[in-house]
N, CA, C and O atoms as a CHARMM CRD file, in Angstrom:
* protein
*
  372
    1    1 UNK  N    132.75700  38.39000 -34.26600 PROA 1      0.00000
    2    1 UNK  CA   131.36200  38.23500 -34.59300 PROA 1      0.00000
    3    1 UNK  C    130.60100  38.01700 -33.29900 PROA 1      0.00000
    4    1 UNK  O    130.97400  37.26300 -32.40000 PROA 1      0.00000
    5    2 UNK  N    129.47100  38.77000 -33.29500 PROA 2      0.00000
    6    2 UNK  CA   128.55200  38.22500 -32.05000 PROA 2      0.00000
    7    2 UNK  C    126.87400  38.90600 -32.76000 PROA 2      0.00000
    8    2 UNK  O    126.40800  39.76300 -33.51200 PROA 2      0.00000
    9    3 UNK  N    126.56600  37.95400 -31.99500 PROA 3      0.00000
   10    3 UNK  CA   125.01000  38.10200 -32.34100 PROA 3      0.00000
   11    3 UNK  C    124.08900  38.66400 -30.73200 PROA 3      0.00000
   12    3 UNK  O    124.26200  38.33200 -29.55900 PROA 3      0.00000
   13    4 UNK  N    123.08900  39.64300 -31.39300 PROA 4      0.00000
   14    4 UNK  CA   121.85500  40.58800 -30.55800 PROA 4      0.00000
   15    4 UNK  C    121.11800  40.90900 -31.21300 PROA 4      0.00000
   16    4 UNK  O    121.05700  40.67900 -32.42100 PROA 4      0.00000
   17    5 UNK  N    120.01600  41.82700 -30.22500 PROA 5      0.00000
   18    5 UNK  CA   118.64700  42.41100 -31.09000 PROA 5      0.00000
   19    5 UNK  C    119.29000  43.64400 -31.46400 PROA 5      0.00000
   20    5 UNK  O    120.46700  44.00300 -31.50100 PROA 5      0.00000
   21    6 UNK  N    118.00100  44.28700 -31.77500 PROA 6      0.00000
   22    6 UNK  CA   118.33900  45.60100 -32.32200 PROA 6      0.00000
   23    6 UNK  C    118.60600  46.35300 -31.26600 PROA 6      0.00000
   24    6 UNK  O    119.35500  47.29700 -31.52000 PROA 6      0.00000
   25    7 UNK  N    118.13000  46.22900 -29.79000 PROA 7      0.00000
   26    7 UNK  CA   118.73700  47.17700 -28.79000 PROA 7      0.00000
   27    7 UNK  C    119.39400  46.96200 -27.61800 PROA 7      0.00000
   28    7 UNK  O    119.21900  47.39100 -26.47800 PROA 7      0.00000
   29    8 UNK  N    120.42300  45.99200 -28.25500 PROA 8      0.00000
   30    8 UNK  CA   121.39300  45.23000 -27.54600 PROA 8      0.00000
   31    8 UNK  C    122.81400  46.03400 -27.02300 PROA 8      0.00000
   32    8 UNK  O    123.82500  46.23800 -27.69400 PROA 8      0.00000
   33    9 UNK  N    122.59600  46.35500 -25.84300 PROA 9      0.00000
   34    9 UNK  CA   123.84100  46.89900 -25.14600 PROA 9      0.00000
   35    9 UNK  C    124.94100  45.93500 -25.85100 PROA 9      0.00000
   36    9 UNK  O    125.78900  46.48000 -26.55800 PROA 9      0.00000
   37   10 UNK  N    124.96600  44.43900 -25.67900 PROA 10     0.00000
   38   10 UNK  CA   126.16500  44.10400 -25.66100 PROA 10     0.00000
   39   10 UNK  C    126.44900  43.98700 -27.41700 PROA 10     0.00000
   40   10 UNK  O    127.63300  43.93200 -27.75000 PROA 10     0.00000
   41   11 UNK  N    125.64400  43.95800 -28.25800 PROA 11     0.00000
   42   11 UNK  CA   125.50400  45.09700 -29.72400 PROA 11     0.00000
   43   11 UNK  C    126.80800  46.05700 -29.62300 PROA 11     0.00000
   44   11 UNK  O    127.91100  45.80500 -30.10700 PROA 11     0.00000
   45   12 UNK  N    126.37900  47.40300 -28.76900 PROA 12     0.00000
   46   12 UNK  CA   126.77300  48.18900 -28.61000 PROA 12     0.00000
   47   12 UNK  C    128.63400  48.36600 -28.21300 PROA 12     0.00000
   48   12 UNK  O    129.61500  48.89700 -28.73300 PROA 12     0.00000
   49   13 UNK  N    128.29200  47.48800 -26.87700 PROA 13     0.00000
   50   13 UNK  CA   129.79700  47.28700 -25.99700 PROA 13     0.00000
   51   13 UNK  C    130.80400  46.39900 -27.40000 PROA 13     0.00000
   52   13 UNK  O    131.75600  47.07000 -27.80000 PROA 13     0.00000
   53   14 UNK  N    130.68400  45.53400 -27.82900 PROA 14     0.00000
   54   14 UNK  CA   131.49500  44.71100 -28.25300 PROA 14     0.00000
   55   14 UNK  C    131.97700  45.68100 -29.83700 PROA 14     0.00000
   56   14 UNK  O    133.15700  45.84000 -30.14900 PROA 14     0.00000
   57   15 UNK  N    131.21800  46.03500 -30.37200 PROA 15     0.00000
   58   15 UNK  CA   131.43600  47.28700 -31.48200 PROA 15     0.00000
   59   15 UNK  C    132.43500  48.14200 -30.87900 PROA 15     0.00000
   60   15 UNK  O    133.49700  48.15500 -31.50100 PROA 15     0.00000
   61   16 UNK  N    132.38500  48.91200 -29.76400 PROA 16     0.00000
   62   16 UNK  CA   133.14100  49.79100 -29.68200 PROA 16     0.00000
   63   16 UNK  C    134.65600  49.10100 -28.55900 PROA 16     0.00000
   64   16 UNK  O    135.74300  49.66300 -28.42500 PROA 16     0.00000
   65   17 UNK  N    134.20900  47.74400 -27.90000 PROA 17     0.00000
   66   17 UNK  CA   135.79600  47.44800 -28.18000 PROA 17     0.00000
   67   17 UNK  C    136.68900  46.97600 -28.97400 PROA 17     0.00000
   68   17 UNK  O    137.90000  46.93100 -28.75400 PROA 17     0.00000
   69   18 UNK  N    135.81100  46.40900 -30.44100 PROA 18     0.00000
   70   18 UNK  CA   136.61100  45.74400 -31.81300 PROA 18     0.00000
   71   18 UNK  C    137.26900  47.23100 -31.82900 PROA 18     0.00000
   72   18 UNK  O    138.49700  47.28800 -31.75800 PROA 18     0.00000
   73   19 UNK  N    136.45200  48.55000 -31.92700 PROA 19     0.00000
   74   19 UNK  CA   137.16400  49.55200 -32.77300 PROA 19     0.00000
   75   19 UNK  C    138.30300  50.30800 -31.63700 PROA 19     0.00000
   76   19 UNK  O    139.16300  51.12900 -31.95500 PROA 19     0.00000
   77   20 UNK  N    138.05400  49.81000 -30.33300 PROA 20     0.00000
   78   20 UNK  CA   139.52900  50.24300 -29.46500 PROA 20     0.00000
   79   20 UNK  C    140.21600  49.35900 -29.91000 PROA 20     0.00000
   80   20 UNK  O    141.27200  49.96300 -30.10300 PROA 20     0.00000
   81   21 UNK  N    140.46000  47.85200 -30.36600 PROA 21     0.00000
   82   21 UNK  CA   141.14200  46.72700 -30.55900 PROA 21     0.00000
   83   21 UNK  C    141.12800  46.86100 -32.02600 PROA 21     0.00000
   84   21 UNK  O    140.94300  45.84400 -32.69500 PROA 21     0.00000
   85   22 UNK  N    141.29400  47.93700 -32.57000 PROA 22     0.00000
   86   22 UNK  CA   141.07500  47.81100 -34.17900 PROA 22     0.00000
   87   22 UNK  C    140.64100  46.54000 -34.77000 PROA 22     0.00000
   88   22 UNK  O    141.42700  46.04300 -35.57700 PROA 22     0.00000
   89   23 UNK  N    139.86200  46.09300 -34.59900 PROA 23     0.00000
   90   23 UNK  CA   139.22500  44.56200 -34.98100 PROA 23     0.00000
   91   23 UNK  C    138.27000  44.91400 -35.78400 PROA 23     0.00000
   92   23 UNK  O    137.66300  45.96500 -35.57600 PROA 23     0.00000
   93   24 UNK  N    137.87000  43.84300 -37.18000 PROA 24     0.00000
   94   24 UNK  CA   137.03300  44.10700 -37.21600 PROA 24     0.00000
   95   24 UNK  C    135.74800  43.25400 -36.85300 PROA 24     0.00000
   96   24 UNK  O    135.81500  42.12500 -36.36900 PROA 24     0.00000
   97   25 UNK  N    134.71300  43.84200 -37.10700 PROA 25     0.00000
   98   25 UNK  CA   133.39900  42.92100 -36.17900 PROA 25     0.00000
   99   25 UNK  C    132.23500  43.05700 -36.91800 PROA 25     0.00000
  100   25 UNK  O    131.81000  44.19700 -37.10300 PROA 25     0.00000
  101   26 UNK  N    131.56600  41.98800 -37.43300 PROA 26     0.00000
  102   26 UNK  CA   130.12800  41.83100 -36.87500 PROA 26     0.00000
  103   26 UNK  C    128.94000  40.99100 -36.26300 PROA 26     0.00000
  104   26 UNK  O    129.05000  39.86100 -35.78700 PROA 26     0.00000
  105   27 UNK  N    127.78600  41.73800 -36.35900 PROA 27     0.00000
  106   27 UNK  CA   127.28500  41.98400 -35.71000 PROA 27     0.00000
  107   27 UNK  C    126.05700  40.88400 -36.57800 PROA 27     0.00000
  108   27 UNK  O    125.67400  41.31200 -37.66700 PROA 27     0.00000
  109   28 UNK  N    125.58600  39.78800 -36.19300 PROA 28     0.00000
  110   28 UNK  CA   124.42400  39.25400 -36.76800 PROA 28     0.00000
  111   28 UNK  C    123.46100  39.30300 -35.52100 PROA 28     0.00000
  112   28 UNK  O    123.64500  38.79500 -34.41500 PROA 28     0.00000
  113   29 UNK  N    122.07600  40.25600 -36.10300 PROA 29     0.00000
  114   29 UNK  CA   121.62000  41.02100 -35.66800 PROA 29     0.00000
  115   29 UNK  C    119.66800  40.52600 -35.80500 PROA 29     0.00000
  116   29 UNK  O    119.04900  40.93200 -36.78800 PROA 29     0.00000
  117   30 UNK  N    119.20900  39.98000 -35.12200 PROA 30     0.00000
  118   30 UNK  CA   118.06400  39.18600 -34.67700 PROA 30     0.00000
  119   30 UNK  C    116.48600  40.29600 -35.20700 PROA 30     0.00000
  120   30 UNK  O    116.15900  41.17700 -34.41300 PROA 30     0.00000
  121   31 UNK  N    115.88900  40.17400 -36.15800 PROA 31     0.00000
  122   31 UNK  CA   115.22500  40.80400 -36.87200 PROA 31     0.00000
  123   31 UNK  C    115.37800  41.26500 -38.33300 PROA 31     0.00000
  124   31 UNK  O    115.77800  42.37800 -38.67600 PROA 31     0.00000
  125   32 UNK  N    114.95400  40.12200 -39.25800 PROA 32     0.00000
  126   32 UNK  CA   115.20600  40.96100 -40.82800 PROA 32     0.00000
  127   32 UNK  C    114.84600  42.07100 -41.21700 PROA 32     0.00000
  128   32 UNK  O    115.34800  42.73800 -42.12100 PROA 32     0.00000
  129   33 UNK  N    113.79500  42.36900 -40.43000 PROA 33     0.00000
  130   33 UNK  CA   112.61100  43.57500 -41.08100 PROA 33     0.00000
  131   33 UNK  C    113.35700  44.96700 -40.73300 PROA 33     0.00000
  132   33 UNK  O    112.88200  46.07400 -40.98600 PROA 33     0.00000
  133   34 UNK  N    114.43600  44.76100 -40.19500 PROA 34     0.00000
  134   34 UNK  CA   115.44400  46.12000 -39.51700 PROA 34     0.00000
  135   34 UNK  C    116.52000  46.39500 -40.79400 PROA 34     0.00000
  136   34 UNK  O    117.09100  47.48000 -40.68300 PROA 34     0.00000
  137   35 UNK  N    116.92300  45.56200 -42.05500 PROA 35     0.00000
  138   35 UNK  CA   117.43400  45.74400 -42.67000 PROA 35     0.00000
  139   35 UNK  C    117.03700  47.18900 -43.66900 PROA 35     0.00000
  140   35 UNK  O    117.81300  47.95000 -44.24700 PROA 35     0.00000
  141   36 UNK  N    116.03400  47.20400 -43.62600 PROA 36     0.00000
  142   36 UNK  CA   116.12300  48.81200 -44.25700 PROA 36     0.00000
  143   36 UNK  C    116.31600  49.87100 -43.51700 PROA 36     0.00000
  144   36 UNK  O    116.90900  50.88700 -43.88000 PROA 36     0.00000
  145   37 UNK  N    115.66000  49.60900 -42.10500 PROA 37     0.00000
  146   37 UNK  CA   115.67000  50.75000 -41.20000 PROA 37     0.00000
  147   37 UNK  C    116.62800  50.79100 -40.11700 PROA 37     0.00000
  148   37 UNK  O    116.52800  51.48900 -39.10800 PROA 37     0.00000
  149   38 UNK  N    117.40700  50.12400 -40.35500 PROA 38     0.00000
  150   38 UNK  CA   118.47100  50.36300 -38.82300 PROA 38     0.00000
  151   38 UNK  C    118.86600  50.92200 -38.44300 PROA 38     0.00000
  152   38 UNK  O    119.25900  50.87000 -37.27800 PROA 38     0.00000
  153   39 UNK  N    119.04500  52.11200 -39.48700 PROA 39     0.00000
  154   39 UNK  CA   119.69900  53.93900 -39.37100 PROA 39     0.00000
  155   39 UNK  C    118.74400  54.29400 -38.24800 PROA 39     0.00000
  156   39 UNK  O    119.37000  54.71900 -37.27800 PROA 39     0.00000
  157   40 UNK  N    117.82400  54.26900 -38.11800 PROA 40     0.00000
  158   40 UNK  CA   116.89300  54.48100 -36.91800 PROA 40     0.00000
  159   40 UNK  C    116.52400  54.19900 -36.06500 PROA 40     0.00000
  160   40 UNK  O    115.42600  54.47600 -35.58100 PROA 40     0.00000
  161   41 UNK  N    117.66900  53.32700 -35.49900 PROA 41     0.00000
  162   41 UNK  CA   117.62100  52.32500 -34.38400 PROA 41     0.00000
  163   41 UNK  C    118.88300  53.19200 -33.48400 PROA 41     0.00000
  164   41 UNK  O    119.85900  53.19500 -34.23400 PROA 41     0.00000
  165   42 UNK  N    119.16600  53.77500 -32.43900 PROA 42     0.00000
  166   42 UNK  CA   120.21300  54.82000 -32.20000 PROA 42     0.00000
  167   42 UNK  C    121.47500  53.48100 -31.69900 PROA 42     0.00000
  168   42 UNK  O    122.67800  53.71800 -31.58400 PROA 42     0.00000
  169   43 UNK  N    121.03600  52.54200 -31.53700 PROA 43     0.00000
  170   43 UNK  CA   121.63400  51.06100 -31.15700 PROA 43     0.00000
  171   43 UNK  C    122.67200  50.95700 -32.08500 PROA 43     0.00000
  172   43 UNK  O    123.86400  51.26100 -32.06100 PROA 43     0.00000
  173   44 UNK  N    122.02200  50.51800 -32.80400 PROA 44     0.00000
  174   44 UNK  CA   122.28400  49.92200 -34.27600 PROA 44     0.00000
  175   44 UNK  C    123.22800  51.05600 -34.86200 PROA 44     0.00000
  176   44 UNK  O    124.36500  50.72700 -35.20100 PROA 44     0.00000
  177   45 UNK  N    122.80100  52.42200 -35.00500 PROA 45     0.00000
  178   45 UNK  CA   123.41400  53.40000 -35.62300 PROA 45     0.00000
  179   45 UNK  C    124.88900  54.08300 -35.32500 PROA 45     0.00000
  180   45 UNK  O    125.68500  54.57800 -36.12300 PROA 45     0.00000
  181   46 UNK  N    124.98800  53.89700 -33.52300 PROA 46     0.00000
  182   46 UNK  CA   126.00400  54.12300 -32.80600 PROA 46     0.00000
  183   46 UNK  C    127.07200  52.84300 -33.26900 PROA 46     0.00000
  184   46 UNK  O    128.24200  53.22400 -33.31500 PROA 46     0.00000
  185   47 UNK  N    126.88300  51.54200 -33.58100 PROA 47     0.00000
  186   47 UNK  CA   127.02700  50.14700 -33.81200 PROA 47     0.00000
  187   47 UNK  C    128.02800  50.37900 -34.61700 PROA 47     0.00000
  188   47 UNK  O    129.18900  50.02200 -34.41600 PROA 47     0.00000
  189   48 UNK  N    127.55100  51.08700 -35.71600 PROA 48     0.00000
  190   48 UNK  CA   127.89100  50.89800 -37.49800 PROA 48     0.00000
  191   48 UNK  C    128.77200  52.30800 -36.95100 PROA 48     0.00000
  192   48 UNK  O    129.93800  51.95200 -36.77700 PROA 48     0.00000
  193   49 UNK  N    128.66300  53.24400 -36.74500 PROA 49     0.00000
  194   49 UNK  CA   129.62100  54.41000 -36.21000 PROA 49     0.00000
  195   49 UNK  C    130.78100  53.46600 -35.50300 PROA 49     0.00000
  196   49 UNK  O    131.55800  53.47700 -36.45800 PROA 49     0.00000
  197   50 UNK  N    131.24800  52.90200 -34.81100 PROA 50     0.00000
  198   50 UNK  CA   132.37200  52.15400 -34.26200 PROA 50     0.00000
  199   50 UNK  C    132.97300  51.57200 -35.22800 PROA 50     0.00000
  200   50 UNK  O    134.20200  51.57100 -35.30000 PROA 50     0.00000
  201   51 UNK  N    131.93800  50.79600 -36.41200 PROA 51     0.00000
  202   51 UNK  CA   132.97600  50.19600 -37.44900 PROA 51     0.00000
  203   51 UNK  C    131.98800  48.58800 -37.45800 PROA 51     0.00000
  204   51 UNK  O    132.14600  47.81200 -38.40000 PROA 51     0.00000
  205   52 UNK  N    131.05900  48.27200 -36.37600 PROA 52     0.00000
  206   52 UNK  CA   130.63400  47.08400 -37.09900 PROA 52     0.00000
  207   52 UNK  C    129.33800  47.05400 -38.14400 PROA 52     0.00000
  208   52 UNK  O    128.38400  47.82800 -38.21100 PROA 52     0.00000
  209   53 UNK  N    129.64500  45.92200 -38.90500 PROA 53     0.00000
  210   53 UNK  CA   128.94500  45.78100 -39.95100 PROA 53     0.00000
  211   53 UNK  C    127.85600  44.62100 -39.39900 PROA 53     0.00000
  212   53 UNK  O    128.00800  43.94200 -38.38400 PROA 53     0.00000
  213   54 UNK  N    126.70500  44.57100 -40.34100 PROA 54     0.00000
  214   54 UNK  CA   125.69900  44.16700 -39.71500 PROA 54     0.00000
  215   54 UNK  C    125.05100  42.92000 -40.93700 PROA 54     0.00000
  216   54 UNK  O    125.06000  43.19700 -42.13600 PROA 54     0.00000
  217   55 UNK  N    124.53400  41.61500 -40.44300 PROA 55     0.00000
  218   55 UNK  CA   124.21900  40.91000 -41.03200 PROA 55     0.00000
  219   55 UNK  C    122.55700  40.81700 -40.15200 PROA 55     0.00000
  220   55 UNK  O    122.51500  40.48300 -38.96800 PROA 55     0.00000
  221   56 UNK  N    121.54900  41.09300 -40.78200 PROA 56     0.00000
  222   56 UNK  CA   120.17000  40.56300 -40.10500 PROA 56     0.00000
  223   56 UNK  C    119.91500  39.43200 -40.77500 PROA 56     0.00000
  224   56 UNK  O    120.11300  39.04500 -41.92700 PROA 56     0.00000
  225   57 UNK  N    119.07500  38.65500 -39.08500 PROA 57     0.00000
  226   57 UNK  CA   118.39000  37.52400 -39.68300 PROA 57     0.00000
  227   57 UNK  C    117.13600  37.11400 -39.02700 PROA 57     0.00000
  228   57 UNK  O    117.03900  37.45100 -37.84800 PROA 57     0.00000
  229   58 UNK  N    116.26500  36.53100 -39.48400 PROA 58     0.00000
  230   58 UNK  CA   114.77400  36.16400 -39.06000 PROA 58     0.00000
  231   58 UNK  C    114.96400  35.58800 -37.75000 PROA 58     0.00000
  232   58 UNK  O    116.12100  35.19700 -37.59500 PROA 58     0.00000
  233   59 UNK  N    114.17600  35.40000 -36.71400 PROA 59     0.00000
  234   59 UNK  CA   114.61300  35.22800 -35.47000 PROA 59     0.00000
  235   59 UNK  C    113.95600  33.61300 -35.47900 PROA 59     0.00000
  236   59 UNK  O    113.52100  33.02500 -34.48900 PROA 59     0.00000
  237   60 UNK  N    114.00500  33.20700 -36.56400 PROA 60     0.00000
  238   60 UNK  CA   113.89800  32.09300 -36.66800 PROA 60     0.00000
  239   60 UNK  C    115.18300  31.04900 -36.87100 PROA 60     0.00000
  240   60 UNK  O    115.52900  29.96600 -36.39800 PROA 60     0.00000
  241   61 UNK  N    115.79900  32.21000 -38.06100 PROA 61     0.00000
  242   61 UNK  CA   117.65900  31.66500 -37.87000 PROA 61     0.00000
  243   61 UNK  C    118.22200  32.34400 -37.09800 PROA 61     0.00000
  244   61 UNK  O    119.39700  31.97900 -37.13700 PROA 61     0.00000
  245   62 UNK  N    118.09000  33.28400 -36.26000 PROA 62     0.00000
  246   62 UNK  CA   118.70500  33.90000 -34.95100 PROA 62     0.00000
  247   62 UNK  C    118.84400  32.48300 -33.89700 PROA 62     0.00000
  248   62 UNK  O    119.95700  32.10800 -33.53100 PROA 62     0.00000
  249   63 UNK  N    117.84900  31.92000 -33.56300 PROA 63     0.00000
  250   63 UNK  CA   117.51000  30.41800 -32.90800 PROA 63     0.00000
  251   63 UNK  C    119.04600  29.63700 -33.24500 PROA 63     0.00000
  252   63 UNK  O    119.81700  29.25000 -32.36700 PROA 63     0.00000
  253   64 UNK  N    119.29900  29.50200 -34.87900 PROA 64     0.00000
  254   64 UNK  CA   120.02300  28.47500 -34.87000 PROA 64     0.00000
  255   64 UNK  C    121.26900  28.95700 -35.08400 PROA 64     0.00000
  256   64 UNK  O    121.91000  28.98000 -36.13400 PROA 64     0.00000
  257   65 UNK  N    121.68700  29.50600 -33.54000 PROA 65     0.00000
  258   65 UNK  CA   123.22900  30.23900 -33.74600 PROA 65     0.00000
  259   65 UNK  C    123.81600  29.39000 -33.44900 PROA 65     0.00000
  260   65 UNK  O    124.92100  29.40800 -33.99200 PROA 65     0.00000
  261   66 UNK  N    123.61500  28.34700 -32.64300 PROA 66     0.00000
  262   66 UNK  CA   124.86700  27.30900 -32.16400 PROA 66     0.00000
  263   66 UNK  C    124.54000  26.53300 -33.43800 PROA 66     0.00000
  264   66 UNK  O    125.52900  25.83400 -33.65900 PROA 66     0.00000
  265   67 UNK  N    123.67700  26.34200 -34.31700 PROA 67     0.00000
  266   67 UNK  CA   123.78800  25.45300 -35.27700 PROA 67     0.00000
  267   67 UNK  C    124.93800  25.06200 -36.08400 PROA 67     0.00000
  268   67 UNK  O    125.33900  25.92000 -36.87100 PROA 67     0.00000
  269   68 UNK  N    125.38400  24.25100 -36.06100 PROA 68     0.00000
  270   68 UNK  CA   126.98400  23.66600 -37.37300 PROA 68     0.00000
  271   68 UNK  C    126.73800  24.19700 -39.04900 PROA 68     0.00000
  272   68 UNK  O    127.56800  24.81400 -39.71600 PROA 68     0.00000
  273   69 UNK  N    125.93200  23.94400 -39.31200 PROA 69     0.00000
  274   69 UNK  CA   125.03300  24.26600 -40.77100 PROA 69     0.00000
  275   69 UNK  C    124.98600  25.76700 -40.84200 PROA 69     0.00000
  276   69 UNK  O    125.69600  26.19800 -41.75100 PROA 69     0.00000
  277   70 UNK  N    124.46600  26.52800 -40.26900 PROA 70     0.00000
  278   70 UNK  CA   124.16300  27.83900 -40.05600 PROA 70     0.00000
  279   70 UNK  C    125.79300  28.60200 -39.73100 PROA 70     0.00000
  280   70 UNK  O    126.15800  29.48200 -40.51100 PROA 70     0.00000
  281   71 UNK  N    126.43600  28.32100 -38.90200 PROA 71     0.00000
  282   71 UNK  CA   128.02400  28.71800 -38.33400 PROA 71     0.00000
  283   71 UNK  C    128.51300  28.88000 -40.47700 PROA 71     0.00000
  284   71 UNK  O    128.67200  29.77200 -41.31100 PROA 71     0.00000
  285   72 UNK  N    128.56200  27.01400 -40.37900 PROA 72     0.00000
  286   72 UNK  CA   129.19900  27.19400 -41.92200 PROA 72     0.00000
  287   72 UNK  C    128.69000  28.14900 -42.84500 PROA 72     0.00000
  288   72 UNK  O    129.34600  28.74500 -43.69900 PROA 72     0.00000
  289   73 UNK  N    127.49800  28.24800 -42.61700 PROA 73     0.00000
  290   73 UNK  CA   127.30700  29.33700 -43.95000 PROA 73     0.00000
  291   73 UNK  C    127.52700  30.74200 -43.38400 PROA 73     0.00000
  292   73 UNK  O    126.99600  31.56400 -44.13100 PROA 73     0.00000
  293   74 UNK  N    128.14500  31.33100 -42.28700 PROA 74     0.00000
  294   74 UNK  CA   128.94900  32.92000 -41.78700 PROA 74     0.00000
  295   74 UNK  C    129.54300  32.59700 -42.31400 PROA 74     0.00000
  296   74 UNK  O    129.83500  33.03000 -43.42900 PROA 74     0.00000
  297   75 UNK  N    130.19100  31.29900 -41.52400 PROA 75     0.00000
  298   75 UNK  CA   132.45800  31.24800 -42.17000 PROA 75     0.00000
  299   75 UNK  C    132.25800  31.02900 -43.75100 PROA 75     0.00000
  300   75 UNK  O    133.40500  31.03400 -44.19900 PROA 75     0.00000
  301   76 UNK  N    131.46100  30.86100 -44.69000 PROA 76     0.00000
  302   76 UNK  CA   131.16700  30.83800 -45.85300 PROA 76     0.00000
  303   76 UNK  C    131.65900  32.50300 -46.60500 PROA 76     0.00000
  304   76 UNK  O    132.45500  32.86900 -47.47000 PROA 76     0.00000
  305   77 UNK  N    130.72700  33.11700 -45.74900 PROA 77     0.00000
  306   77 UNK  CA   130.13000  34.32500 -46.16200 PROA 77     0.00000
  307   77 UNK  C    131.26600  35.43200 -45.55800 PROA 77     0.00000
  308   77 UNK  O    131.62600  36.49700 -46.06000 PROA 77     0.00000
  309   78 UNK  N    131.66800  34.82900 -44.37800 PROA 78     0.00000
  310   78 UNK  CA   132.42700  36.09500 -43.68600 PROA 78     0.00000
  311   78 UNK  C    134.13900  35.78500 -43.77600 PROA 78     0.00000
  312   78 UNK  O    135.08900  36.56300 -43.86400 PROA 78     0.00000
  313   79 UNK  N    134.08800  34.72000 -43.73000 PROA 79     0.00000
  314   79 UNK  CA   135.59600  34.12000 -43.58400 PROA 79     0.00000
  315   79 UNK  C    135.40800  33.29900 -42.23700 PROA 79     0.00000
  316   79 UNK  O    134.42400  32.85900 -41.64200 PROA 79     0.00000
  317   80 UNK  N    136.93000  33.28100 -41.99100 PROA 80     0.00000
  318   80 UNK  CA   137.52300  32.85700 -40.42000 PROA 80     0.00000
  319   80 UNK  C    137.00900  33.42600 -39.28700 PROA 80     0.00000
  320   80 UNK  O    137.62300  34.49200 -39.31400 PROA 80     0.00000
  321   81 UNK  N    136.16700  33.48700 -38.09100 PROA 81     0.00000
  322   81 UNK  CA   135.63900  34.20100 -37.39500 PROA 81     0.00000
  323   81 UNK  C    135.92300  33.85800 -36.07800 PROA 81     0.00000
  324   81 UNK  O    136.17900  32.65800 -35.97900 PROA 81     0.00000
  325   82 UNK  N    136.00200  34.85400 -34.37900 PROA 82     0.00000
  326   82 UNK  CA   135.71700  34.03800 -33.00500 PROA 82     0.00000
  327   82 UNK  C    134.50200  34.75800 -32.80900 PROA 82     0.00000
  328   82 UNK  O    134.40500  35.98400 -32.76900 PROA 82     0.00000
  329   83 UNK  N    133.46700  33.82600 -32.67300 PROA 83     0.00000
  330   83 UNK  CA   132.54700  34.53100 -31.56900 PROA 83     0.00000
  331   83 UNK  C    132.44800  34.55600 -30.69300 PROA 83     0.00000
  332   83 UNK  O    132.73900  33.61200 -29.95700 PROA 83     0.00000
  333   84 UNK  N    131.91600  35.81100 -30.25500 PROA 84     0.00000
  334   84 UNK  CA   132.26700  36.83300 -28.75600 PROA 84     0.00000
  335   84 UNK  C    130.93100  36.10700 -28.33900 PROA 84     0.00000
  336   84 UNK  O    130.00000  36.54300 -29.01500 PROA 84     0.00000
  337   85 UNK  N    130.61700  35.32400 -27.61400 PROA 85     0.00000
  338   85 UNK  CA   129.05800  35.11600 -26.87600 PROA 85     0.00000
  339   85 UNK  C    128.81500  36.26900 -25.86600 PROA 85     0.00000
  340   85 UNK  O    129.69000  36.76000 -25.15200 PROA 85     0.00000
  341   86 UNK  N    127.26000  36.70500 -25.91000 PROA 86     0.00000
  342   86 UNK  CA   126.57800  37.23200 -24.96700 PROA 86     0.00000
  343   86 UNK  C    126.61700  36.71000 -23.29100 PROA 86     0.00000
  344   86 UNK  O    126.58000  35.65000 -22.66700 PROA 86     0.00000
  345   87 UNK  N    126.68900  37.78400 -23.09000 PROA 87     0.00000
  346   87 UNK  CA   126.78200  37.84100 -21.04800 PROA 87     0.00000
  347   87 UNK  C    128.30000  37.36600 -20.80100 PROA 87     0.00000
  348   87 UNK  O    128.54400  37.14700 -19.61400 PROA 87     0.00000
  349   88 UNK  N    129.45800  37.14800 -21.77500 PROA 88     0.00000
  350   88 UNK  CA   130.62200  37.14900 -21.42300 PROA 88     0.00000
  351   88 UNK  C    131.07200  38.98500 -21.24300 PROA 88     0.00000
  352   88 UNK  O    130.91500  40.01200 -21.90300 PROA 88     0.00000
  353   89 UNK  N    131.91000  38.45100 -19.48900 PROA 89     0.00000
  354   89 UNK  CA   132.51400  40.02900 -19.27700 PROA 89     0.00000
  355   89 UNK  C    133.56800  40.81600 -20.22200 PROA 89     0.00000
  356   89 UNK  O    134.25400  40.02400 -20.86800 PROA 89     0.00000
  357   90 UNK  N    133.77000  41.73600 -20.38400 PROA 90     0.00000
  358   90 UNK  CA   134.87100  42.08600 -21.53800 PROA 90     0.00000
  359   90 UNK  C    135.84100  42.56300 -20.22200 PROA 90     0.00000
  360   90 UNK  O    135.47500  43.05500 -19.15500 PROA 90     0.00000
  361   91 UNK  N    137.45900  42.17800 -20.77700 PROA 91     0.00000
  362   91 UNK  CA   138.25500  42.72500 -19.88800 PROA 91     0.00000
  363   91 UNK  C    139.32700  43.26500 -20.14400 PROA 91     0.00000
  364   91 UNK  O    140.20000  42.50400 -20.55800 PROA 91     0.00000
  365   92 UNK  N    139.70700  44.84900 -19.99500 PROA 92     0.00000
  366   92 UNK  CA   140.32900  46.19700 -20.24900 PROA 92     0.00000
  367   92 UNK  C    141.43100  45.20000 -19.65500 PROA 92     0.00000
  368   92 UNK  O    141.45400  44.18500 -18.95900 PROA 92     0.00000
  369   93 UNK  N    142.61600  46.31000 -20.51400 PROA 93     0.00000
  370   93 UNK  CA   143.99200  46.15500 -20.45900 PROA 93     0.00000
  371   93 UNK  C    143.75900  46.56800 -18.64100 PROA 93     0.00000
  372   93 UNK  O    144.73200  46.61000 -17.88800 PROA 93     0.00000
């Protein structure tokens, strides 16, 4: 799991190394109003082509990602999860 905007390289990067790492991943994704339209986001669209799935949220609960309350209700919703934080390097075999 990792969280970005809608035209988030590291969106992008971490999608397509879950699907070299057959992992699966998502992606909670900073803007609700993108939930109908994300097909039109080439970000987002390339994203969901790798294999991750996408949870949007108001960038009001985007804010409360380190939150304990907020975490529990993913691992609620998603299961067992690691999140990948932003601006960490990814590193190839």
């Amino acid at each position: 799991m990792t969280f970005g905007g809608a035209f988030s390289n590291h969106i992008a990067a971490i999608a397509v190394a879950a699907k070299n790492h057959d992992l699966d991943v998502v992606g909670i994704i900073r803007g609700e109003e993108l939930v109908d339209s994300w097909r039109q986001n080439p970000t987002l669209l390339r994203a969901y082509e790798d294999g991750m799935r996408f949870k949007f949220v108001s960038r009001e609960t985007y804010r409360k990602k380190e939150n304990l309350d907020f975490l529990e209700s993913l691992h609620d919703e998603f299961g067992n999860f690691y999140i990948v934080p932003k601006g960490v390097p990814i590193l190839w075999p």
